[in-house]
C-alpha atoms as a printed R data frame, in Angstrom:
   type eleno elety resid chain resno        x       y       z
1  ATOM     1    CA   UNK     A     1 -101.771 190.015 171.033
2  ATOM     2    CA   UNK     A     2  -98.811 191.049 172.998
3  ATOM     3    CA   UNK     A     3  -97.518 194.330 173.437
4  ATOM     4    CA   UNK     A     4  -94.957 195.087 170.928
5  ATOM     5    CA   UNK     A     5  -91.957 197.396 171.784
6  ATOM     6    CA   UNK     A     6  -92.379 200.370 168.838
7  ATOM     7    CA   UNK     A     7  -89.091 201.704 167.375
8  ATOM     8    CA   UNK     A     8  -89.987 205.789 167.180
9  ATOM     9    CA   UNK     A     9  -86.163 207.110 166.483
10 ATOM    10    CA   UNK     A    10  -84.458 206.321 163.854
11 ATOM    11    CA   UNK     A    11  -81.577 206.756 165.591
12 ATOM    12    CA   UNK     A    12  -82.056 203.799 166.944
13 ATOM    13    CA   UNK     A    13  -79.636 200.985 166.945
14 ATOM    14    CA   UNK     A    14  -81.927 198.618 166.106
15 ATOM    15    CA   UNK     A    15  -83.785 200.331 163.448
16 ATOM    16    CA   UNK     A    16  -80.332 201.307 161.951
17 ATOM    17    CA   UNK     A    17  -79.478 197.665 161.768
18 ATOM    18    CA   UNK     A    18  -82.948 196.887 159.818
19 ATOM    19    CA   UNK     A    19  -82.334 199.908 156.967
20 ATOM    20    CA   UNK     A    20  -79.202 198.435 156.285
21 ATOM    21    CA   UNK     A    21  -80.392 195.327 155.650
22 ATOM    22    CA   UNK     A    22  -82.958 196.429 153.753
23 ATOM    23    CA   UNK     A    23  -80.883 198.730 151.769
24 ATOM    24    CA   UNK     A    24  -77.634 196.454 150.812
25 ATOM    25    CA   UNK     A    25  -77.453 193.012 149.668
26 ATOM    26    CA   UNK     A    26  -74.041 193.032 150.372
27 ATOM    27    CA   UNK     A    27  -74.701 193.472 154.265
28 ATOM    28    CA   UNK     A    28  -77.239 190.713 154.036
29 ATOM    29    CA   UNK     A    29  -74.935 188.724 152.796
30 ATOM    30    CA   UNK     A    30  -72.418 189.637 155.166
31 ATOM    31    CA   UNK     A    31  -73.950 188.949 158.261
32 ATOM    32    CA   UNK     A    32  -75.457 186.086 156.899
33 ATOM    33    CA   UNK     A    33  -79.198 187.212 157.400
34 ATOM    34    CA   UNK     A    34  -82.178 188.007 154.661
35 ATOM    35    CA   UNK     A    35  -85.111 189.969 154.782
36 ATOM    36    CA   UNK     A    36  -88.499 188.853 154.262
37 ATOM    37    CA   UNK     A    37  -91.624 190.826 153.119
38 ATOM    38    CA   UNK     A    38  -95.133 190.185 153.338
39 ATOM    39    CA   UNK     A    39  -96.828 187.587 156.096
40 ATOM    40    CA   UNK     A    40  -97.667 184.959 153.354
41 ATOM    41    CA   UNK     A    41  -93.387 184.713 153.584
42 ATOM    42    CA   UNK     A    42  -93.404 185.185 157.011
43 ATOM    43    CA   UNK     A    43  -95.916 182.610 157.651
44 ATOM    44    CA   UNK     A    44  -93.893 179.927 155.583
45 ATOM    45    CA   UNK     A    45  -90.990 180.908 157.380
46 ATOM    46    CA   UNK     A    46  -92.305 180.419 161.215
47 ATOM    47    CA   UNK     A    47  -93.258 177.058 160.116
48 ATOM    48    CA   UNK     A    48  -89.546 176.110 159.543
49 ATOM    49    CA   UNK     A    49  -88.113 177.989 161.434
50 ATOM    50    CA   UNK     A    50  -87.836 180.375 164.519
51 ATOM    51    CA   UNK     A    51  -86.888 184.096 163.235
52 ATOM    52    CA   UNK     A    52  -84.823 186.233 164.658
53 ATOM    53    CA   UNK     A    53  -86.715 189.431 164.524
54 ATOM    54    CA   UNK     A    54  -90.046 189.944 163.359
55 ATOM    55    CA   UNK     A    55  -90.352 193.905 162.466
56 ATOM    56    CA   UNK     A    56  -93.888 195.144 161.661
57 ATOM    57    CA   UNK     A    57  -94.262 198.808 159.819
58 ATOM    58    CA   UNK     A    58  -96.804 200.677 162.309
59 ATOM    59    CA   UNK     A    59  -99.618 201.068 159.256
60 ATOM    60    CA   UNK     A    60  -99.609 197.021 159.881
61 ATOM    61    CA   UNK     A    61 -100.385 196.994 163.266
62 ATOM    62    CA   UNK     A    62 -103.889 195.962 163.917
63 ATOM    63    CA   UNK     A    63 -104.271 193.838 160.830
64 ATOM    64    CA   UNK     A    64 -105.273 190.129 161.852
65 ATOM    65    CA   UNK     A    65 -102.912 188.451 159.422
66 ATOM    66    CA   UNK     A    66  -99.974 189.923 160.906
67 ATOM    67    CA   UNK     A    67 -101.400 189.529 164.653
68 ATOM    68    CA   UNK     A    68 -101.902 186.118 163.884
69 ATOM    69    CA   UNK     A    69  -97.748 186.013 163.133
């Protein structure tokens, strides 16, 4: 698996941009993006589709089903 850059700050712009998502529908629906947890969604979603952004908590790393994303 590839080396995957790791988010450490949360003042990062990047992470920022993901707990807002996360936090308000409203912002999802305002920039026209969604959220999707677990790799069974994930998976389905590849399939279809190229994502944007694949974000992967740290206590995930290591797990084959999420490597295999």
């Amino acid at each position: 698996m590839r080396e995957l850059p790791r988010i450490a700050a949360r003042t990062n712009a990047r992470f920022r941009e993901l707990r807002a998502l996360a936090a308000s529908a409203a912002e999802r629906r305002r920039q026209q993006r969604t959220l999707l947890h677990g790799a069974h969604l994930v998976a389905a979603y590849v399939e279809r589709a190229t994502p944007i952004l694949i974000a992967v908590a740290e206590s995930a790393r290591g797990n084959a089903e999420i490597e295999r994303l």
